[in-house]
CHARMM internal coordinates of N, CA and C (Angstrom, degrees):
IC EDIT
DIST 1 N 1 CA 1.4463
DIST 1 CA 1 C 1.5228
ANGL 1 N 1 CA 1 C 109.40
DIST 1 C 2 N 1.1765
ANGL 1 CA 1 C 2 N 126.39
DIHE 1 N 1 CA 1 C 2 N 122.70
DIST 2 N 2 CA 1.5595
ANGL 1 C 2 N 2 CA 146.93
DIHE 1 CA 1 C 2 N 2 CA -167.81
DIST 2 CA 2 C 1.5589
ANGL 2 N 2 CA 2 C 99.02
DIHE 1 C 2 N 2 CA 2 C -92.67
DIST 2 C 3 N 1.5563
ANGL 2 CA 2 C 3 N 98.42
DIHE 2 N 2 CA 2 C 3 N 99.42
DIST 3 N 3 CA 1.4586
ANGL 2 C 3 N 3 CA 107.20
DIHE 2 CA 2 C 3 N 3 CA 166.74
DIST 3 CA 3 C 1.7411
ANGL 3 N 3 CA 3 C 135.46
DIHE 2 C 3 N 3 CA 3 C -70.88
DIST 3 C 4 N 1.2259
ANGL 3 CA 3 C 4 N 136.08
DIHE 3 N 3 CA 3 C 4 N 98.90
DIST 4 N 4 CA 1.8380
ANGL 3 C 4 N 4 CA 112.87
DIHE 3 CA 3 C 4 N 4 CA -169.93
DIST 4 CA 4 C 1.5030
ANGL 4 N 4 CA 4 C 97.23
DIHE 3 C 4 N 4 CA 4 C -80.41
DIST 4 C 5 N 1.2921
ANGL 4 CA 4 C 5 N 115.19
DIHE 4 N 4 CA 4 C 5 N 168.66
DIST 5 N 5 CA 1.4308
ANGL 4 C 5 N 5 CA 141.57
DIHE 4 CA 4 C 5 N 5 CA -135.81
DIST 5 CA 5 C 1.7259
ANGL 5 N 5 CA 5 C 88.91
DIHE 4 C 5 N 5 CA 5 C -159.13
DIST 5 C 6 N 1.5118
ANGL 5 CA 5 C 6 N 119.69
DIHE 5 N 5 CA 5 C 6 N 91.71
DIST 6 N 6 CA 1.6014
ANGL 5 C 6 N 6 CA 127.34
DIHE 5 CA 5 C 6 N 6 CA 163.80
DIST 6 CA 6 C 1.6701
ANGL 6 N 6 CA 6 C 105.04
DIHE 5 C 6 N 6 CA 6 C -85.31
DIST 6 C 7 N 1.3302
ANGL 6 CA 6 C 7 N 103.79
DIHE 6 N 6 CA 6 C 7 N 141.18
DIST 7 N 7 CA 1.4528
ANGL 6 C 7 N 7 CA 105.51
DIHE 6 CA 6 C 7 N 7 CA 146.31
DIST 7 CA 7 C 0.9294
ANGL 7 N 7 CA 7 C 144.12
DIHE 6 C 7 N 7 CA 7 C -80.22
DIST 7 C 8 N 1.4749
ANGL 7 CA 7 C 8 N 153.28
DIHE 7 N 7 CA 7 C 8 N 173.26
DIST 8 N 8 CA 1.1970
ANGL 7 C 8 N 8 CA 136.50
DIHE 7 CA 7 C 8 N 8 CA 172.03
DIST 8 CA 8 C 1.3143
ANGL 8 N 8 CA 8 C 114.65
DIHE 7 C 8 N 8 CA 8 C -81.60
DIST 8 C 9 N 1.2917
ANGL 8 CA 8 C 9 N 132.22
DIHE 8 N 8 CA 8 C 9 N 142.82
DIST 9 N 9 CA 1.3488
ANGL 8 C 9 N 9 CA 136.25
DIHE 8 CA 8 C 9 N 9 CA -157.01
DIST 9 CA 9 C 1.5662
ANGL 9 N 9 CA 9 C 115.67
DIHE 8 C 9 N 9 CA 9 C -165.71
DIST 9 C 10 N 1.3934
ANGL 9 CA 9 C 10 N 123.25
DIHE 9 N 9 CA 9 C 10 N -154.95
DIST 10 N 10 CA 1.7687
ANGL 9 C 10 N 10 CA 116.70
DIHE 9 CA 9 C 10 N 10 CA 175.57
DIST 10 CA 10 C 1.6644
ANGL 10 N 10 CA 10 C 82.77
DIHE 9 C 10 N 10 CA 10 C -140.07
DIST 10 C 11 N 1.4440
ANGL 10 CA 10 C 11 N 103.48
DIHE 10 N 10 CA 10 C 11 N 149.16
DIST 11 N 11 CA 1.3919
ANGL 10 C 11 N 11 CA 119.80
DIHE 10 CA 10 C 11 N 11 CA 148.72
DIST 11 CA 11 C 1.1538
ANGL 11 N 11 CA 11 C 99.26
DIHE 10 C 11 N 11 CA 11 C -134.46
DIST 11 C 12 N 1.6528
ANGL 11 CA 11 C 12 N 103.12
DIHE 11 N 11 CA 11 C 12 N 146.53
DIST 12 N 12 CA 1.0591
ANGL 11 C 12 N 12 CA 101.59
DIHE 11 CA 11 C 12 N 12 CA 177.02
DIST 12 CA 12 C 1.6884
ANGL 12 N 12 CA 12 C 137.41
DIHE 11 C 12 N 12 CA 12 C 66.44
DIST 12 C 13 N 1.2749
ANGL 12 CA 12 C 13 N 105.56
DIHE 12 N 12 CA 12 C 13 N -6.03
DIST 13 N 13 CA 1.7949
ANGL 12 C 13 N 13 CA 117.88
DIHE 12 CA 12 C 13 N 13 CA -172.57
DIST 13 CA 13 C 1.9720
ANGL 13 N 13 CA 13 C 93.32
DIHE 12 C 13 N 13 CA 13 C 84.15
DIST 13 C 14 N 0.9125
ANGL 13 CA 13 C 14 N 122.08
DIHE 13 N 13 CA 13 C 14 N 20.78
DIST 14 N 14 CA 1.1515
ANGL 13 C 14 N 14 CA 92.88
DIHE 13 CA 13 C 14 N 14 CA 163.97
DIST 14 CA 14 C 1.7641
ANGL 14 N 14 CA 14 C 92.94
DIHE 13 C 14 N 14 CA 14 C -131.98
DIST 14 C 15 N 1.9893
ANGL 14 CA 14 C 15 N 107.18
DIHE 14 N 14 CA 14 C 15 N 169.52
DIST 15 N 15 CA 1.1953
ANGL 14 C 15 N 15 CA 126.48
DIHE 14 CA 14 C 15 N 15 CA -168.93
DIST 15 CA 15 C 1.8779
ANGL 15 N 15 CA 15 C 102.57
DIHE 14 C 15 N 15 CA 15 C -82.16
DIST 15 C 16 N 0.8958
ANGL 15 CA 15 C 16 N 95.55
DIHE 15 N 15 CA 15 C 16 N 147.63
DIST 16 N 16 CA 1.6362
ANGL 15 C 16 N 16 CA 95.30
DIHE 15 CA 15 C 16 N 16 CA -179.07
DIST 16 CA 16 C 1.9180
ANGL 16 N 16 CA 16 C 92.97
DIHE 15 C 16 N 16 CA 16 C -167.14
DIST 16 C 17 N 1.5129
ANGL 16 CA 16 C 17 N 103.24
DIHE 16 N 16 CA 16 C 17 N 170.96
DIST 17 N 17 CA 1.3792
ANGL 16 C 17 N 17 CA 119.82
DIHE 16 CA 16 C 17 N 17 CA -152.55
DIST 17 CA 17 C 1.3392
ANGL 17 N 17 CA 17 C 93.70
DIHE 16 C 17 N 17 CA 17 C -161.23
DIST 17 C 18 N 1.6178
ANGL 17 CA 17 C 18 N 132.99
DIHE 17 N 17 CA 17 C 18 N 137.05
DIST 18 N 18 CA 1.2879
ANGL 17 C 18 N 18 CA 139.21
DIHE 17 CA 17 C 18 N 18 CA 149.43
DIST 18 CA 18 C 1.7316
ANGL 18 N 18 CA 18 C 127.36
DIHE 17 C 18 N 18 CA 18 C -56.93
DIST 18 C 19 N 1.1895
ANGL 18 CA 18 C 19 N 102.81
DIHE 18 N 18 CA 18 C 19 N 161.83
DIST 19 N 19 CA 1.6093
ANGL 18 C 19 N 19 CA 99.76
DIHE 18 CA 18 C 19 N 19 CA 159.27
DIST 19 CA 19 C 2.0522
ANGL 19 N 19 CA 19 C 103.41
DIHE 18 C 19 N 19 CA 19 C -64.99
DIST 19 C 20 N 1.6490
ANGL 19 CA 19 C 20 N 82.05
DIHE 19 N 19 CA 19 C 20 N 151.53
DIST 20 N 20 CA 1.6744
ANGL 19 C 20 N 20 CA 84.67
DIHE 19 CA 19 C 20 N 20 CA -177.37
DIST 20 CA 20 C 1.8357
ANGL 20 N 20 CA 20 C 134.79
DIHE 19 C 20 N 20 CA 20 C 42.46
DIST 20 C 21 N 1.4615
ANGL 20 CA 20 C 21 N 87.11
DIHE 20 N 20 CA 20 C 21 N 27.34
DIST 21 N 21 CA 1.7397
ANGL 20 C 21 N 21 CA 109.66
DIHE 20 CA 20 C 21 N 21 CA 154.97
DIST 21 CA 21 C 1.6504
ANGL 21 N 21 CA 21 C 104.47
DIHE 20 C 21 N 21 CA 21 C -98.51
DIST 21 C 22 N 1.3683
ANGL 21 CA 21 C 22 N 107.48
DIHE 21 N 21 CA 21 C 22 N 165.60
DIST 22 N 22 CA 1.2428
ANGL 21 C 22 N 22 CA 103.11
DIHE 21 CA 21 C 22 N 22 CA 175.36
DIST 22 CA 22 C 1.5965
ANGL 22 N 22 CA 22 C 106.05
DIHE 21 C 22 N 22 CA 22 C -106.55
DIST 22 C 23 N 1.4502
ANGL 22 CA 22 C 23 N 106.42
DIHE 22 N 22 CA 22 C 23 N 125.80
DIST 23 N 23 CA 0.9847
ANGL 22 C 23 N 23 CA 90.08
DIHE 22 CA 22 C 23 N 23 CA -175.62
DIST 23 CA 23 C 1.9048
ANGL 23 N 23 CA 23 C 148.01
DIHE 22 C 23 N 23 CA 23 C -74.52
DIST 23 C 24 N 1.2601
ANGL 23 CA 23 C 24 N 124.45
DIHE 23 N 23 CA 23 C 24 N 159.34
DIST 24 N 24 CA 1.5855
ANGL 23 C 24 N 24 CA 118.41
DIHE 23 CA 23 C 24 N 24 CA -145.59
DIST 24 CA 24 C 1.4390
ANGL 24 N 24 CA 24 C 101.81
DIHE 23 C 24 N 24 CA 24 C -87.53
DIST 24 C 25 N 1.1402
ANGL 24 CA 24 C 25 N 122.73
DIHE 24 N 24 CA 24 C 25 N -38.38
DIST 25 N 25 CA 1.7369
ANGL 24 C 25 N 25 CA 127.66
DIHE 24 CA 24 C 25 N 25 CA -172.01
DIST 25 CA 25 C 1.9248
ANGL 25 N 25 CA 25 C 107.61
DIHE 24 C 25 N 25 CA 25 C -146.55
DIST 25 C 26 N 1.1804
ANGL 25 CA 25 C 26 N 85.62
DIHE 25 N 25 CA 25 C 26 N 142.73
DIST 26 N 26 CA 1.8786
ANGL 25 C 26 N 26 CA 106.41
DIHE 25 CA 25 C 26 N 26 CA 178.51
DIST 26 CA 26 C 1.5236
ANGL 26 N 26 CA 26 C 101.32
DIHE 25 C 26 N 26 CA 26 C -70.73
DIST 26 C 27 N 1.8036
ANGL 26 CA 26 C 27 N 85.93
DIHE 26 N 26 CA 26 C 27 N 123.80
DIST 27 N 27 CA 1.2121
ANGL 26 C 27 N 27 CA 97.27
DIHE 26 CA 26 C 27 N 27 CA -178.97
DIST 27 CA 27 C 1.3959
ANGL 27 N 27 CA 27 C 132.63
DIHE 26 C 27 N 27 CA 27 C 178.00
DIST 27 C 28 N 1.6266
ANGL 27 CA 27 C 28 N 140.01
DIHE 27 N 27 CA 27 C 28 N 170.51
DIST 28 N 28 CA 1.0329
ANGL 27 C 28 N 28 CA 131.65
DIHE 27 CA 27 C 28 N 28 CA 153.61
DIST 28 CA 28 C 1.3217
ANGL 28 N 28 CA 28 C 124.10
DIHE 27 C 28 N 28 CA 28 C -54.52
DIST 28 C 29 N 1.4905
ANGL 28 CA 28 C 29 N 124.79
DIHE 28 N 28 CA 28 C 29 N 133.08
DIST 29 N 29 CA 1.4449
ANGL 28 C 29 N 29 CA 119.22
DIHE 28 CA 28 C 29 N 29 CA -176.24
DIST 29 CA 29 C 1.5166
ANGL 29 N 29 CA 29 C 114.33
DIHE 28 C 29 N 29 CA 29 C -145.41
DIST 29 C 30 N 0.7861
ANGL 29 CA 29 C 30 N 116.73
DIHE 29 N 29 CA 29 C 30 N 126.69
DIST 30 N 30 CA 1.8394
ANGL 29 C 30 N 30 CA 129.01
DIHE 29 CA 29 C 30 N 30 CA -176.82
DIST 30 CA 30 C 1.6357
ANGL 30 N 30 CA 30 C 101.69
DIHE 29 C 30 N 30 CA 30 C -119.64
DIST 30 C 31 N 1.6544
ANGL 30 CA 30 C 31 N 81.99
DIHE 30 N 30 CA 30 C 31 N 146.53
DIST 31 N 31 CA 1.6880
ANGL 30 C 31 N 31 CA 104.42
DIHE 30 CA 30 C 31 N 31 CA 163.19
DIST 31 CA 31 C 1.5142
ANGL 31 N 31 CA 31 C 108.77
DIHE 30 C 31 N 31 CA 31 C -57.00
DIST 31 C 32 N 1.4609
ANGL 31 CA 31 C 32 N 117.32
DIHE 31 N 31 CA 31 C 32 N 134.69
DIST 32 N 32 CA 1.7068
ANGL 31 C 32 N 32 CA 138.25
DIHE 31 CA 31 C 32 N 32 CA 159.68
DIST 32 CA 32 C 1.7048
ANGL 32 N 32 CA 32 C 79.75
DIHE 31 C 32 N 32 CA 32 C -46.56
DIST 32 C 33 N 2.0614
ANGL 32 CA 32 C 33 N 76.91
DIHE 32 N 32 CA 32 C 33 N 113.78
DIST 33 N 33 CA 2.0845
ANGL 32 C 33 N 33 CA 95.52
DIHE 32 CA 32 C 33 N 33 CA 170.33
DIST 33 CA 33 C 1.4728
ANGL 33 N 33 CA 33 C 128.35
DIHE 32 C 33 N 33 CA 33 C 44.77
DIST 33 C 34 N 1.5712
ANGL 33 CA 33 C 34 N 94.16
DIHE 33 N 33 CA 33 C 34 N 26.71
DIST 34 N 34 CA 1.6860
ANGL 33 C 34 N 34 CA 104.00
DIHE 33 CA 33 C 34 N 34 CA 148.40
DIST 34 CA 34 C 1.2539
ANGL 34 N 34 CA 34 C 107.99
DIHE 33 C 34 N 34 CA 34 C -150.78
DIST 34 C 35 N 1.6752
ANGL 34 CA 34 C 35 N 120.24
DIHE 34 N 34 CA 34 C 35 N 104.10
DIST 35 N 35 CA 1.1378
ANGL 34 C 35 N 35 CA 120.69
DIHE 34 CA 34 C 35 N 35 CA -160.89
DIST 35 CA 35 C 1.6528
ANGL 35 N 35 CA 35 C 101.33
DIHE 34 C 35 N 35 CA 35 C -102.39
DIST 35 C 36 N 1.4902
ANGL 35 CA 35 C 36 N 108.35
DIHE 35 N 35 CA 35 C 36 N 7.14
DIST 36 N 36 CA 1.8252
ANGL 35 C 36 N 36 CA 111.56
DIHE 35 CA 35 C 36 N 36 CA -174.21
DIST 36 CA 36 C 1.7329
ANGL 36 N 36 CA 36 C 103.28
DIHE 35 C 36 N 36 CA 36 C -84.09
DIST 36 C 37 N 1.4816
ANGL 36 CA 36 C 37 N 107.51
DIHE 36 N 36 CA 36 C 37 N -11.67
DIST 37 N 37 CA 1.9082
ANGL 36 C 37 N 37 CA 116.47
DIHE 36 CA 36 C 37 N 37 CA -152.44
DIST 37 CA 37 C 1.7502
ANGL 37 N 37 CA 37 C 68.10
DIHE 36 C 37 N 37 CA 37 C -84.18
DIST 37 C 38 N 0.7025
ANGL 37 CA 37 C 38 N 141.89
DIHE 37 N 37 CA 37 C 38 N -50.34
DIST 38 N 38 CA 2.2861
ANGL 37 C 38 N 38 CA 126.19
DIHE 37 CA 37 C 38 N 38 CA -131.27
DIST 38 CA 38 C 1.3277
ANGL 38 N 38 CA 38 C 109.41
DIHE 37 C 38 N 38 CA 38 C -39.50
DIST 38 C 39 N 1.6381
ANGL 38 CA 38 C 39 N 83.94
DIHE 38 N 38 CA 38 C 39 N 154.01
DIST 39 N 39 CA 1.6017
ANGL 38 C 39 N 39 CA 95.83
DIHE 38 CA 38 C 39 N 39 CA -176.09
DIST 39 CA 39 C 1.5106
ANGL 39 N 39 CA 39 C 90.87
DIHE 38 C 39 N 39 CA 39 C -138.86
DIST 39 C 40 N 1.5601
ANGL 39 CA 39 C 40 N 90.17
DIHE 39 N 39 CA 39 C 40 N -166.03
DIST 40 N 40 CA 1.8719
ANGL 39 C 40 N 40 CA 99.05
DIHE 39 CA 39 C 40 N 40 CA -154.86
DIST 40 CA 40 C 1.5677
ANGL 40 N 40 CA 40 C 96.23
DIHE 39 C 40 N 40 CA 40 C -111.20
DIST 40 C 41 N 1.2962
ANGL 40 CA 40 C 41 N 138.52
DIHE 40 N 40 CA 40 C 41 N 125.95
DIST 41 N 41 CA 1.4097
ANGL 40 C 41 N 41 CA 120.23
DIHE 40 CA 40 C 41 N 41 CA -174.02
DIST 41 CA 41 C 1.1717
ANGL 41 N 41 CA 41 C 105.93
DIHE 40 C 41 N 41 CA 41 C -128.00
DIST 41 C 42 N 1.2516
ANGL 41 CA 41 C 42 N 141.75
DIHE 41 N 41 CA 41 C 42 N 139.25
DIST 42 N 42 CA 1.6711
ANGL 41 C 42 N 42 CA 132.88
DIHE 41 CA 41 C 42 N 42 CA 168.59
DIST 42 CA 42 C 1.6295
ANGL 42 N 42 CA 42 C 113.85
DIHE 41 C 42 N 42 CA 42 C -114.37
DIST 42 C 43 N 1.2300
ANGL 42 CA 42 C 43 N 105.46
DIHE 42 N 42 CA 42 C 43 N 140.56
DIST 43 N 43 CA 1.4718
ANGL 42 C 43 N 43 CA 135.07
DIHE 42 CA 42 C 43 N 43 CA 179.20
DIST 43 CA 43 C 1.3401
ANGL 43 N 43 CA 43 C 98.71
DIHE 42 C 43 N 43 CA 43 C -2.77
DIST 43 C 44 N 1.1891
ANGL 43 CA 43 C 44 N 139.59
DIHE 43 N 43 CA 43 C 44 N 125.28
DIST 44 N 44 CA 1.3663
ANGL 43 C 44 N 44 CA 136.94
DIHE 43 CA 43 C 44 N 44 CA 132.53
DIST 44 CA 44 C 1.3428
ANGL 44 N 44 CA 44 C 110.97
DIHE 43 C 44 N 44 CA 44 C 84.47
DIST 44 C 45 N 1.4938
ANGL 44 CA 44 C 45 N 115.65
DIHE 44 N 44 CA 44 C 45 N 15.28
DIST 45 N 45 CA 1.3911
ANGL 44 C 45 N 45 CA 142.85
DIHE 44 CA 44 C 45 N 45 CA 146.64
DIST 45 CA 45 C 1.9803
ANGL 45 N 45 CA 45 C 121.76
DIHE 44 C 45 N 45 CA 45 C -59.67
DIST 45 C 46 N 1.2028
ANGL 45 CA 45 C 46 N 124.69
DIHE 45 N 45 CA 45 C 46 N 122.21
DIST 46 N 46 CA 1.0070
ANGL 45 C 46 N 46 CA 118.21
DIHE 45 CA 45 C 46 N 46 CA 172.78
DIST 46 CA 46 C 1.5191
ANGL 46 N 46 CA 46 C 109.80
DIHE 45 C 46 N 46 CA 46 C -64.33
DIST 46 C 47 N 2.0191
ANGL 46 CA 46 C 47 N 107.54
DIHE 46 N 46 CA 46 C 47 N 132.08
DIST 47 N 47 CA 1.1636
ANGL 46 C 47 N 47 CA 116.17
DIHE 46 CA 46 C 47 N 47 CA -174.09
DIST 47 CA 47 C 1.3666
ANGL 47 N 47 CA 47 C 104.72
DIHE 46 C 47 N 47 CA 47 C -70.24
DIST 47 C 48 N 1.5393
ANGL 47 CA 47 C 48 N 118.42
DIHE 47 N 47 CA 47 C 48 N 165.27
DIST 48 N 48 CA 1.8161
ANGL 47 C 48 N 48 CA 99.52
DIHE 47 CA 47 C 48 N 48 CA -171.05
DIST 48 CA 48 C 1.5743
ANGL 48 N 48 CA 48 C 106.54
DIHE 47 C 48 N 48 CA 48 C -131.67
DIST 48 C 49 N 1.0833
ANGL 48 CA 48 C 49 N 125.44
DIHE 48 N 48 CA 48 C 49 N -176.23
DIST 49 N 49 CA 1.3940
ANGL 48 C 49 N 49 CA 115.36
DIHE 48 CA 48 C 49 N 49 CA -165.95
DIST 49 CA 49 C 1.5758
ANGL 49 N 49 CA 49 C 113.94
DIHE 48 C 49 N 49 CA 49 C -90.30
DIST 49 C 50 N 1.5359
ANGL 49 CA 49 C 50 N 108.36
DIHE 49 N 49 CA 49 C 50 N 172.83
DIST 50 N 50 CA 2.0095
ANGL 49 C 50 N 50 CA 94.19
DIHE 49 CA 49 C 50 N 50 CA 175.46
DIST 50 CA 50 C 1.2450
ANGL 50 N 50 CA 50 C 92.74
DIHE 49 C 50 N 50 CA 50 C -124.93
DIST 50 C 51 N 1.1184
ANGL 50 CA 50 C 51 N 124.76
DIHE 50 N 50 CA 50 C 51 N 155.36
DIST 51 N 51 CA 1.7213
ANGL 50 C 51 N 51 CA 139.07
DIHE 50 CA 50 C 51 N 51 CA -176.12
DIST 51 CA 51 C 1.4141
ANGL 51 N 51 CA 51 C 117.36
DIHE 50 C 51 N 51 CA 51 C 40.77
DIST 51 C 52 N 1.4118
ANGL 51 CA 51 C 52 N 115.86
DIHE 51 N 51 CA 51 C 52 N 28.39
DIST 52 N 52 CA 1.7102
ANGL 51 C 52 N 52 CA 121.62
DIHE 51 CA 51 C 52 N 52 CA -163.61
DIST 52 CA 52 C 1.1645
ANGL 52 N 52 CA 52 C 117.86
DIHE 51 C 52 N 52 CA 52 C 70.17
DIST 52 C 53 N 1.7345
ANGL 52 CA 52 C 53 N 125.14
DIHE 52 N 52 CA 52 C 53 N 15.84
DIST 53 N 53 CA 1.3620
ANGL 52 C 53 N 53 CA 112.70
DIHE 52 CA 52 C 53 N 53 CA 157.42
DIST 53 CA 53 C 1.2271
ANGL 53 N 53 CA 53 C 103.56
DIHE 52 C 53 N 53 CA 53 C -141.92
DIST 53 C 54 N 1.5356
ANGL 53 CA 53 C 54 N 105.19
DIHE 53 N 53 CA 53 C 54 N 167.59
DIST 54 N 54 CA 1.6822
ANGL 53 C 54 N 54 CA 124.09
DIHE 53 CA 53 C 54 N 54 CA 177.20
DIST 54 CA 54 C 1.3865
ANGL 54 N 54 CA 54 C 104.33
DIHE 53 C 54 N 54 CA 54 C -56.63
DIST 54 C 55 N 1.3931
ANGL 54 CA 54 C 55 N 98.85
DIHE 54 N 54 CA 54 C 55 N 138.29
DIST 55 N 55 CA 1.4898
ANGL 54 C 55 N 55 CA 125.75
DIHE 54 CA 54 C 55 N 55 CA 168.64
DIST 55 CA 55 C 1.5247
ANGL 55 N 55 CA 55 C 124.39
DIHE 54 C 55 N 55 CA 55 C -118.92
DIST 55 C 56 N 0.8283
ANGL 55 CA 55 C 56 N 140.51
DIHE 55 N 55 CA 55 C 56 N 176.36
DIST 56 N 56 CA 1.7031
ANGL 55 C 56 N 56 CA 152.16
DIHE 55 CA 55 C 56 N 56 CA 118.99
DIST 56 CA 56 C 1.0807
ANGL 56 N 56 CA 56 C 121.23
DIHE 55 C 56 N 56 CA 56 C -52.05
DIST 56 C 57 N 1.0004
ANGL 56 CA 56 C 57 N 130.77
DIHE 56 N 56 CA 56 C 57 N 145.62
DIST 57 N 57 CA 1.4812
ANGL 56 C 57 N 57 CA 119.63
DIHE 56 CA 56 C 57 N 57 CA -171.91
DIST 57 CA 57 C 1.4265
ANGL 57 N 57 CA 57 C 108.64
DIHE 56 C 57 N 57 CA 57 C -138.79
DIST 57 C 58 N 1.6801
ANGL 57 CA 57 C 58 N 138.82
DIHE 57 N 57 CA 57 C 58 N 106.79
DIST 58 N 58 CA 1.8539
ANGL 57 C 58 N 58 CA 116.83
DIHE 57 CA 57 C 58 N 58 CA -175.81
DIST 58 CA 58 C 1.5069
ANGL 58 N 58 CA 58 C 99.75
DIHE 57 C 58 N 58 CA 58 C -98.50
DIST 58 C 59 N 1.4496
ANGL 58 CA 58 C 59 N 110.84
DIHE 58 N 58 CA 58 C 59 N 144.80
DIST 59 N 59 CA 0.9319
ANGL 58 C 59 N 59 CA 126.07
DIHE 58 CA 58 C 59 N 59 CA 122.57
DIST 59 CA 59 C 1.4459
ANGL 59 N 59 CA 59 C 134.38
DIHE 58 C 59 N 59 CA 59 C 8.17
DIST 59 C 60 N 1.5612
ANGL 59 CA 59 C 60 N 139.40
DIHE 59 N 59 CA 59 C 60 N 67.31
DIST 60 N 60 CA 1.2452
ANGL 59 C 60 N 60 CA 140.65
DIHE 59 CA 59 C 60 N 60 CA -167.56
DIST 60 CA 60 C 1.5065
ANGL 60 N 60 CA 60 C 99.68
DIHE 59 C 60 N 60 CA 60 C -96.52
DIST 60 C 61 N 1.3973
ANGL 60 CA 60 C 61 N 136.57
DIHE 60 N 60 CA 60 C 61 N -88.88
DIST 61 N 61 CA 1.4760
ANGL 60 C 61 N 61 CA 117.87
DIHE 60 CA 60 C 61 N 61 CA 174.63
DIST 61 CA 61 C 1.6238
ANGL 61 N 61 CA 61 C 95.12
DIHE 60 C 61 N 61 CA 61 C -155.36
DIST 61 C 62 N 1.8367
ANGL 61 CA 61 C 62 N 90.70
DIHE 61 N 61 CA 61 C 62 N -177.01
DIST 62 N 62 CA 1.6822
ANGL 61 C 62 N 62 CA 91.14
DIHE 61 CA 61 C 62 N 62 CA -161.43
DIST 62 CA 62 C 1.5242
ANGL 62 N 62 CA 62 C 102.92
DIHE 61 C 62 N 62 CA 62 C -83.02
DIST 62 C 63 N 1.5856
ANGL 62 CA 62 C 63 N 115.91
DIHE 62 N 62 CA 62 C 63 N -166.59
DIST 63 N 63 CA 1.0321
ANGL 62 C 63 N 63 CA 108.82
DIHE 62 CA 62 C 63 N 63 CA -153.33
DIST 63 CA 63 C 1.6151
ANGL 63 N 63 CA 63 C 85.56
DIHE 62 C 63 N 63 CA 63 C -112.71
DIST 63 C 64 N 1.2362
ANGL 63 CA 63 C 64 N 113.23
DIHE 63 N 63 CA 63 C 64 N 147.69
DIST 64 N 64 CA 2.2658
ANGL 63 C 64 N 64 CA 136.32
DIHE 63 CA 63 C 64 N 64 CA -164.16
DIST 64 CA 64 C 1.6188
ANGL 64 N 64 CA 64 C 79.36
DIHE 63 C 64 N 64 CA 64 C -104.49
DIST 64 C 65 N 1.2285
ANGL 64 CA 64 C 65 N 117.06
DIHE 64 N 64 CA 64 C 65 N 164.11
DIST 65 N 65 CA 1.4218
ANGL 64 C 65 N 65 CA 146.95
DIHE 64 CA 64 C 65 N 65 CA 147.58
DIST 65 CA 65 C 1.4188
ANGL 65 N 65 CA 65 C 119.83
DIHE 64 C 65 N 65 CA 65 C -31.89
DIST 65 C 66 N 1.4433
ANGL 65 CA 65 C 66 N 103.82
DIHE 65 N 65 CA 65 C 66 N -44.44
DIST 66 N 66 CA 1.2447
ANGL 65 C 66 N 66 CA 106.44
DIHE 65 CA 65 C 66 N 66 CA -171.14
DIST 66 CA 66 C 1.4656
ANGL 66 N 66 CA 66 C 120.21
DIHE 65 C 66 N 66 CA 66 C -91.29
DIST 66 C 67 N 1.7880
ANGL 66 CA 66 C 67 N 108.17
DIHE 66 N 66 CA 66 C 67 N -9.62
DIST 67 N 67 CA 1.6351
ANGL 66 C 67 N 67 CA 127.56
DIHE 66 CA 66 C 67 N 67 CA -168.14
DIST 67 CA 67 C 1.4401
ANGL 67 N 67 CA 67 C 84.35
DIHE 66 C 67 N 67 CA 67 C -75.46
DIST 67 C 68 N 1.1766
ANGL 67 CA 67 C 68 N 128.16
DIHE 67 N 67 CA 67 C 68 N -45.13
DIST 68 N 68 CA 1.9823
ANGL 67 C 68 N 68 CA 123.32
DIHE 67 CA 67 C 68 N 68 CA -157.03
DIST 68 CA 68 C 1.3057
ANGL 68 N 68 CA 68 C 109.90
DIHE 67 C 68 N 68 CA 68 C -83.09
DIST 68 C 69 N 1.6466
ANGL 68 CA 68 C 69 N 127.32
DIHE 68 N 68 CA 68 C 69 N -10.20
DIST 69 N 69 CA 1.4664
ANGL 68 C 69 N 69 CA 120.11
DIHE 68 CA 68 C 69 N 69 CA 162.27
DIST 69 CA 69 C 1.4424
ANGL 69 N 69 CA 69 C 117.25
DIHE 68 C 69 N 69 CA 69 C -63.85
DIST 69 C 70 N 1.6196
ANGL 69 CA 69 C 70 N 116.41
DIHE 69 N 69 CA 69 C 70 N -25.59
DIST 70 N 70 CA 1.6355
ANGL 69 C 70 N 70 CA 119.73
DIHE 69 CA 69 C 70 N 70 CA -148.37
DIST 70 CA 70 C 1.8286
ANGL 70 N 70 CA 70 C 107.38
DIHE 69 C 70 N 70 CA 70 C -62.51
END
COOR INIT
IC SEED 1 N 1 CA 1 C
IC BUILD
């Protein structure tokens, strides 16, 4: 199975990151136009895949006090 490899980049004005980028900032992150999938990602963590394949990933928001207990 042939993995793609995104960089981090903007669509759209917003921040987003591939599967298997590392990711740029701590944070909530959802699949491009599925904002129900998010997950929790930290700094310089490899971004990870959704349903067993590469995605895009935007930028949803940073992480509160209360996001890092969950």
């Amino acid at each position: 199975m042939e993995t793609t490899l995104f960089d981090v980049h903007s669509l759209k004005g917003r921040l987003v990151a591939g599967t298997g980028s590392h990711c740029p900032v701590s944070g909530i992150w959802a699949p491009a136009g599925e904002r129900d999938a998010d997950v929790r990602v930290l700094e310089g963590s490899i971004m990870p895949t959704h349903r067993s394949a590469a995605v895009i990933w935007q930028f949803v928001a940073g992480f509160r006090r209360n996001d890092l207990r969950r």
